[in-house]
C-alpha positions in Angstrom: 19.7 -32.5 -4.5 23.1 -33.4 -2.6 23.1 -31.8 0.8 27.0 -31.1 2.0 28.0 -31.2 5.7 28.3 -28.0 7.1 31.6 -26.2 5.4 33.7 -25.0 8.1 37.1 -24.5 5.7 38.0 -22.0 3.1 38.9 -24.4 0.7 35.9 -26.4 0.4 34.1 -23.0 0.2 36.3 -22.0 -2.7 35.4 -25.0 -4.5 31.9 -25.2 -3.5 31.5 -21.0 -5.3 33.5 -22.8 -8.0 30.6 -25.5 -9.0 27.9 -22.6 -8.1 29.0 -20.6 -10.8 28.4 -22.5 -13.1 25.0 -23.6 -12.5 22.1 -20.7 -13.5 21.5 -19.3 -10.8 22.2 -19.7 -6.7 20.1 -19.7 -3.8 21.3 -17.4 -1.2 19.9 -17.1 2.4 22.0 -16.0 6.1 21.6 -16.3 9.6 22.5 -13.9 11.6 22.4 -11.9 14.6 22.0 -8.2 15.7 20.2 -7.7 18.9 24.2 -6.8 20.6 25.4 -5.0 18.3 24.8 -2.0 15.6 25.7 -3.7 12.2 24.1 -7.6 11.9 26.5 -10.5 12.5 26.9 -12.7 10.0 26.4 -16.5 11.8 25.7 -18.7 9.0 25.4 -18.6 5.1 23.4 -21.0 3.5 23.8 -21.8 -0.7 22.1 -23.8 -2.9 21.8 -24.2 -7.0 19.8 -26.5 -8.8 22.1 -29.7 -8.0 23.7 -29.1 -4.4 23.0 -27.1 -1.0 24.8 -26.7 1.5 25.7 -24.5 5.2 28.9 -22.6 5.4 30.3 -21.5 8.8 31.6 -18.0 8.5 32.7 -18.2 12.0 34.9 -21.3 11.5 38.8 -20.0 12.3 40.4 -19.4 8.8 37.4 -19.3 7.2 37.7 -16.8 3.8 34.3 -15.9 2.3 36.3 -14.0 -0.5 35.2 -16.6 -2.7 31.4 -16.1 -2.3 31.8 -12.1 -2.6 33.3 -12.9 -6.0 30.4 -14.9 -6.9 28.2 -12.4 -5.8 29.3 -10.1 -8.5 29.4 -12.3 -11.3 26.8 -10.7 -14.0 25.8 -14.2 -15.3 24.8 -15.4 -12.4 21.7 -15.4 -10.9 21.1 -14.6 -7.4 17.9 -15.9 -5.8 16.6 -14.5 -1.9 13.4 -13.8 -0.3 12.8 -10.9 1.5 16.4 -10.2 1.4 16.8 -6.6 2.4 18.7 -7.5 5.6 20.9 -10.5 3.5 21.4 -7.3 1.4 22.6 -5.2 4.3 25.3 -8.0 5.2 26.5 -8.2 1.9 26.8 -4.5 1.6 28.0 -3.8 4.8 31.2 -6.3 3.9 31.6 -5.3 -0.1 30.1 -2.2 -0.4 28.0 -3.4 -3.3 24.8 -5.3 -3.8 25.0 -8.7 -5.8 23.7 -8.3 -9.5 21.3 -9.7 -10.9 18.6 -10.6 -8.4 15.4 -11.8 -8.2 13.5 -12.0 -5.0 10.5 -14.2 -4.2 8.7 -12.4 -2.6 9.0 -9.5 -5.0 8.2 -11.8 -7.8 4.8 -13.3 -5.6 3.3 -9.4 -5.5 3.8 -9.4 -8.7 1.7 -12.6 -9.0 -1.1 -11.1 -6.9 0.2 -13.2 -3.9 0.1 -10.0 -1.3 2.6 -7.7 -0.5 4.4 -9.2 2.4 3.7 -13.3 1.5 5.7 -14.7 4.1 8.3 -17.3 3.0 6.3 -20.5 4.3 3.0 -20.0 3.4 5.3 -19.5 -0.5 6.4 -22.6 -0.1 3.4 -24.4 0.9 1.8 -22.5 -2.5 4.2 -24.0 -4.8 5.7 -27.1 -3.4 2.7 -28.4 -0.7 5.4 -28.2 2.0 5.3 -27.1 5.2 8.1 -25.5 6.8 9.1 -26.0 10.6 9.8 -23.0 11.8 11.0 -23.6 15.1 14.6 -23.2 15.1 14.3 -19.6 13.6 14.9 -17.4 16.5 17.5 -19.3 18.2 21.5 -18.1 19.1 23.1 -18.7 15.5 26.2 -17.3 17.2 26.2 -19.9 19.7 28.6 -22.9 18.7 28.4 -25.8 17.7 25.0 -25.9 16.0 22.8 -28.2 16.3 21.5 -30.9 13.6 18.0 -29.3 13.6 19.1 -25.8 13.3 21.3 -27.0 10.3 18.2 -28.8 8.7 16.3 -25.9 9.2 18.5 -23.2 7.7 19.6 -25.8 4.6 15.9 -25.4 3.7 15.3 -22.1 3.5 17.8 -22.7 0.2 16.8 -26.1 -1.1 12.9 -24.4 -1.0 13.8 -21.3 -2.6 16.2 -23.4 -5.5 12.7 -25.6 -6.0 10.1 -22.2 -6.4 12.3 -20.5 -9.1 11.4 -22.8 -11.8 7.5 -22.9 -10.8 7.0 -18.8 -10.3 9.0 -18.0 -13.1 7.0 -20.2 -14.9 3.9 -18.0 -14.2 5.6 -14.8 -14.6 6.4 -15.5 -18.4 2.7 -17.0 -18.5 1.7 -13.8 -17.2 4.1 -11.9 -19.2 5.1 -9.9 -16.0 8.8 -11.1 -15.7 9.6 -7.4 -16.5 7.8 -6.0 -13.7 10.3 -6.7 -11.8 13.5 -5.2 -13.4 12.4 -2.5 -11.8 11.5 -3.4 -8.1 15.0 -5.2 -8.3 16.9 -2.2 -9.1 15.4 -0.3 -5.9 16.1 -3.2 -4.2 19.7 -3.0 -5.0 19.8 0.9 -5.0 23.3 0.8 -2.1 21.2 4.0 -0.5 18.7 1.5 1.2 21.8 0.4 3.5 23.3 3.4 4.3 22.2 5.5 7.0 22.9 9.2 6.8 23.3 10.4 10.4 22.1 14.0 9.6 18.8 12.1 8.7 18.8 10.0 12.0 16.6 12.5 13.5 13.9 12.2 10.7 12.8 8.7 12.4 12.3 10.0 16.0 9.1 11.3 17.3 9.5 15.4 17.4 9.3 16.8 21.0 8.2 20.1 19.7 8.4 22.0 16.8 10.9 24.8 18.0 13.6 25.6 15.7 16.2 25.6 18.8 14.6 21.6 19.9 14.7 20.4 16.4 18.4 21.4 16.0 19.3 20.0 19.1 17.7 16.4 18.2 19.3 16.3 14.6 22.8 16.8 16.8 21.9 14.4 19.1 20.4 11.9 16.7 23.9 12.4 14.4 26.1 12.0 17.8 24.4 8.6 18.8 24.9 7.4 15.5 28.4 7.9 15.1 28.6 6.6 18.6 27.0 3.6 18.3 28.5 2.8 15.1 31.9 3.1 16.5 31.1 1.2 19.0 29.0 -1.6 17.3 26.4 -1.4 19.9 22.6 -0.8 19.0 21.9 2.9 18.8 19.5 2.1 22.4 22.4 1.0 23.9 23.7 4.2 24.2 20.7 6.3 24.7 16.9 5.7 24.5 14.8 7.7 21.8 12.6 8.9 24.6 16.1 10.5 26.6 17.0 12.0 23.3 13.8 13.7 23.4 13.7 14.6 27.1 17.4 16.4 26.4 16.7 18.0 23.2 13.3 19.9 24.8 15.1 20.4 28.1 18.9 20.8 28.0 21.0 20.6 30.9 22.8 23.4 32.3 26.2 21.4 32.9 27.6 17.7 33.1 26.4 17.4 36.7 22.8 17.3 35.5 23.2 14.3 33.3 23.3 12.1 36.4 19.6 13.0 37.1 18.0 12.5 33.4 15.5 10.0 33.4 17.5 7.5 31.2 20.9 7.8 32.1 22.8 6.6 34.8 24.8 8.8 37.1 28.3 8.0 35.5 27.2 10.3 32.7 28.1 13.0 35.6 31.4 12.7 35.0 32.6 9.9 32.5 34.0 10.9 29.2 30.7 10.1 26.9 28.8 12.7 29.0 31.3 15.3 27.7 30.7 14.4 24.7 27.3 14.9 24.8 27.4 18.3 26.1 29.8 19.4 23.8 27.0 18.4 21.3 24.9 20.0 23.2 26.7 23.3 23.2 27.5 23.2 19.4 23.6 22.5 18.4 22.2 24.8 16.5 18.6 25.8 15.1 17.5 23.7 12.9 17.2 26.0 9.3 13.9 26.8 8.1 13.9 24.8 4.9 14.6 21.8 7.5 11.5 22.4 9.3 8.7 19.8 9.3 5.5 20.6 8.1 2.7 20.6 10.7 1.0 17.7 8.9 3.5 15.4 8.8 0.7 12.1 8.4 0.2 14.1 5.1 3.3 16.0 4.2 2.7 19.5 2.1 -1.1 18.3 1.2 -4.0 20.6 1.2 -7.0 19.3 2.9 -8.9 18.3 -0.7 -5.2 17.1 -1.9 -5.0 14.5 1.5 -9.0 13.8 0.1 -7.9 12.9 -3.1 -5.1 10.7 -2.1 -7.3 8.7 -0.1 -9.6 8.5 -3.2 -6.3 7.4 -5.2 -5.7 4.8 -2.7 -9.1 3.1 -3.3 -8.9 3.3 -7.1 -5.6 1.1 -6.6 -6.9 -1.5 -4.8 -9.7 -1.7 -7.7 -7.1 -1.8 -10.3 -4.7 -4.1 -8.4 -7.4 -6.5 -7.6 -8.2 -6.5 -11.8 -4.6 -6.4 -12.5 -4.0 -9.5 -9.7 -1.1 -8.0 -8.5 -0.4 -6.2 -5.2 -1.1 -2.7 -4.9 2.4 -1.9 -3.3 4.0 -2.9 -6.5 2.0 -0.8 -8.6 2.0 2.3 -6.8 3.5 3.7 -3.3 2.1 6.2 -1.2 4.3 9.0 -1.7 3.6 8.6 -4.9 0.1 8.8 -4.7 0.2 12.3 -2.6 2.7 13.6 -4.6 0.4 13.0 -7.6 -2.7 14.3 -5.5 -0.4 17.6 -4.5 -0.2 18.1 -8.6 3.3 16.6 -9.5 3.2 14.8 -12.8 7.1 14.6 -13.5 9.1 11.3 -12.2 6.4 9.2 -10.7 6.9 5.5 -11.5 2.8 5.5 -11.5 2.9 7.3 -14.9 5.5 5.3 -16.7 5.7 1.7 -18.5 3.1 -1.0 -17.4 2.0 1.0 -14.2 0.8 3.4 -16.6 -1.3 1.1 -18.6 -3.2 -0.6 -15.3 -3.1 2.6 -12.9 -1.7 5.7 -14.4 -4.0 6.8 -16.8 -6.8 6.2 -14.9 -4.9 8.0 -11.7 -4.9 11.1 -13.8 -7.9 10.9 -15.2 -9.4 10.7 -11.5 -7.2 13.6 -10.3 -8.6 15.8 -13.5 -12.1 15.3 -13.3 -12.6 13.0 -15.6 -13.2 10.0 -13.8 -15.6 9.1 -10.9 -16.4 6.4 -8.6 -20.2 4.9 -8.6 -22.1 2.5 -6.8 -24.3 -0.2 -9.0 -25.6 -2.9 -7.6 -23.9 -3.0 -4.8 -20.9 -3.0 -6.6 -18.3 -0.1 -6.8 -16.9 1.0 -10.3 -15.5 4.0 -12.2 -17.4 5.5 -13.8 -16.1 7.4 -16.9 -17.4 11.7 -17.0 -18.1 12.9 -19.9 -18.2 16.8 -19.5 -16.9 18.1 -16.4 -19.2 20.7 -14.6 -18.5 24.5 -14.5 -16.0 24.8 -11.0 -18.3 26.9 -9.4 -20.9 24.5 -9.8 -19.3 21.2 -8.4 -22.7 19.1 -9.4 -22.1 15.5 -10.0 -23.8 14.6 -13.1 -25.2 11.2 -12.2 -27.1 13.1 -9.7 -27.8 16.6 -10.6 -27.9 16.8 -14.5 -31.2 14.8 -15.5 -33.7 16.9 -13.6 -32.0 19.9 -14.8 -32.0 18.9 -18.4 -35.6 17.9 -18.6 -36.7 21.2 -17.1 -37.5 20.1 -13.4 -37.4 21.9 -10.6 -34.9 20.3 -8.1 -35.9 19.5 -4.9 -35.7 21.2 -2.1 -32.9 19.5 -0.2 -30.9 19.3 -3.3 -27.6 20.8 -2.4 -26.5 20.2 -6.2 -28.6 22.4 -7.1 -29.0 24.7 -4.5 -26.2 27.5 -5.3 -27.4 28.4 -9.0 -30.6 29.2 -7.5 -28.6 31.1 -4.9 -26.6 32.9 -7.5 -29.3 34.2 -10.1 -31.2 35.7 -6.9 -28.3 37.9 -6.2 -27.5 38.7 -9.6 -31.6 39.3 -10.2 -31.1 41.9 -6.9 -28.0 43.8 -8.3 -30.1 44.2 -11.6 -32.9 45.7 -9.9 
C-alpha cells in the first residue's frame, strides 16, 4: 500500500477523494481534540482504500475538506470506521448528515462473538497478528508540526482497518450474519445520536431531590448551561460544575449578590453579566409538570418488583443464547428492551423481530409467559421447556412439586410447594362445617 506525505493543500486533497472514489470502499479514522472546547476539534483526518493511505491536515491554511464531505455521501461507496460514534459526531457536526453506507468493526466483531466493546488493537492483533503502538494516542493533535511518530501512528489506524475488511467480512458471509448489521448501522447513523436536546440536558444529572419546584429549576439550569456553553464552545464544566447546578437548583439564591458565595463559583458571578443571566433563569423556572416527573425507581424505570425480577431473569437467558448464538449479547438485545418486555410491551421491540427473534425472541416470550424455565443438571444451567403451566394461585414448580403429588404422596413437611393447598382445603373444610 502507497503511504502519501501528510496532505497539507486542498488540491491534493481533491485529487486524493478523487482516486478514493473509485476504489470499494475507504477507511476513515480522525484525530481530534475536545478537552477546551464544547464541540470536538477536528486535528487530523486520516484515509485509506485498498491501494493508498494517507494523513490530511485540516488545519493547514487554505485547506478545503469539501471534497471529502462529498465523498462521504456517495451511496456507492463504502465507508469503513471503528468505534466511530465520535468520527460520527465531527462529520455531523460540519454536514449535518452521517456518511452512508457504513460498516463499523467493531459492530461487525460483536456480531462475530468478539465482545461488545473489542478494542481496536486487540482487532488487529486477531486478524492480522499485529500489534499496535499505542503510545502517541493521547498526545496534543492540535499542536503543530506533528511529529513523524504521531503520523505513523495515526496512518495505521487506516492501513489496519483497510487490511480487516476483507478478513471479517469474510466470516460474516461464512456466518451468514452480514445482515445483522444493516440494522446496528442504521442506529448508528440515526442524526439523533449527535444532537443534544437541551430540555433533556437535565435527564443526565444526578437529581437533588424530587420536588417538582427543584426539578424545574435544574431542567432550566441544565438548558441555560447548554446554550451557554455551546455559544461559547467551552465544555459545559467550564461554565458551571454539575454538583453547583445541583447546589442552586435545591437552594436558590435570593439575589445576584449571593452568587459570589456558592460553593463553585467565583465572586465575579456577583455582578458580571452571566450571573444575570443566571438569575433571570432562575426567576423564570418553573415546576417541572407531572408527566415530567421521575419515577422513584429510576435503576428500574416503571417496573414492578416481579417485573425488575424478571428482567434480571431475561438478562441471564441472553447471555445463554448469546453464548450459543457466538455473538454479543448487546447486539442481540438491550436493556430497555428487556424491561420493557418484562413490564408487558410486546409492540416495537427489536427482540421480537427478524434474526433476534429466531435466537432470543421466542424464547424471551416464552420465559416471560410461563412457558419456559431455567434448571440446573449437572452442574450445568439450561432451559428447560414447561409443559402445563400451574393454576396462579398455586405457583408450584413442576420439576419439584408435581411427582409426589401425582403418585399420591404426602409432601413433606417443609414443602412450601405444597404447603397452601393444604392451607386452602382446611379453610374451605371449616366454612363447610
Amino acid at each position: 500500500m502507497h503511504i502519501h506525505p501528510l496532505i497539507t493543500d486542498a488540491a491534493d486533497l481533491k485529487s486524493l477523494c478523487a482516486r478514493l472514489s473509485t476504489r470499494p470502499f475507504v477507511a476513515i479514522d480522525t484525530e481530534f481534540m475536545r478537552e477546551n472546547t464544547y464541540y470536538p476539534e477536528l486535528c487530523l483526518l486520516q484515509l485509506a482504500s485498498d491501494e493508498e493511505a494517507a494523513a490530511v491536515d485540516p488545519l493547514a491554511p487554505g485547506m478545503d475538506l469539501s471534497p471529502f464531505l462529498a465523498m462521504l455521501d456517495d451511496e456507492d461507496l463504502l465507508k469503513l470506521i471503528h468505534a466511530g460514534g465520535q468520527d460520527l459526531e465531527i462529520f455531523y457536526n460540519l454536514t449535518g448528515r452521517t456518511p452512508s453506507p457504513m460498516f463499523d468493526t467493531q459492530i461487525a466483531a460483536m456480531a462475530l462473538g468478539m465482545g461488545e466493546q473489542v478494542s481496536y488493537a486487540n482487532l488487529v492483533a486477531h486478524f492480522t497478528g499485529h500489534q499496535i503502538d499505542k503510545g502517541a494516542r493521547f498526545t496534543d493533535w492540535a499542536r503543530r508540526p506533528l511529529s513523524e511518530r504521531q503520523l505513523e501512528y495515526a496512518i495505521g489506524d487506516v492501513t489496519h482497518l483497510a487490511q480487516l475488511f476483507p478478513k471479517m467480512l469474510e466470516k460474516l458471509r461464512k456466518t451468514g450474519r452480514g445482515e445483522w448489521l444493516d440494522e446496528e448501522m442504521a442506529r448508528l447513523a440515526e442524526p439523533s445520536n449527535y444532537t443534544v436536546d437541551p430540555d433533556r440536558a437535565w435527564l443526565r444529572l444526578k437529581l437533588p431531590s424530587r420536588r417538582a419546584d427543584v426539578l424545574g429549576r435544574l431542567k432550566a439550569l441544565a438548558r441555560w448551561r447548554e446554550e451557554e456553553a455551546k455559544s461559547k464552545n467551552v465544555p459545559r464544566g467550564r461554565i458551571i460544575k454539575d454538583e453547583t447546578l445541583a447546589d442552586l437548583a435545591g437552594s436558590p439564591p435570593r439575589d445576584q449578590a449571593d452568587l459570589g458565595r456558592v460553593r463553585g463559583l467565583s465572586a465575579t458571578w456577583a455582578g458580571n453579566a452571566i450571573g444575570a443571566r443566571l438569575l433571570d433563569v432562575l426567576a423564570a423556572a418553573e415546576p417541572l409538570p407531572a408527566d415530567e416527573m421521575p419515577l422513584r425507581d429510576a435503576a428500574r424505570p416503571g417496573l414492578s418488583t416481579d417485573a425488575a425480577l424478571i428482567a434480571d431473569l431475561l438478562k441471564l437467558l441472553l447471555k445463554l443464547r448469546a453464548k450459543e448464538a457466538g455473538v454479543a449479547p448487546k447486539l442481540v438485545a438491550k436493556g430497555d428492551d428487556l424491561e420493557c418486555l418484562a413490564g408487558g410491551q410486546r409492540e416495537g421491540l427489536p427482540l421480537l423481530c427478524g434474526w433476534r427473534r429466531q435466537i432470543f425472541g421466542d424464547d424471551a416470550l416464552a420465559l416471560v409467559e410461563g412457558r419456559l424455565g431455567f434448571s440446573v443438571r449437572a452442574g450445568v444451567l439450561r432451559m428447560t421447556a414447561l409443559d402445563a403451566i400451574s393454576p396462579p394461585e398455586l405457583q408450584i414448580a413442576p420439576d419439584r412439586a408435581m411427582p409426589d403429588a401425582a403418585a399420591g404422596q404426602s409432601p413433606a413437611p417443609d414443602s412450601d410447594a405444597a404447603a397452601p393447598p393444604v392451607r386452602r382445603k382446611a379453610r374451605q373444610t371449616r366454612a363447610a362445617g
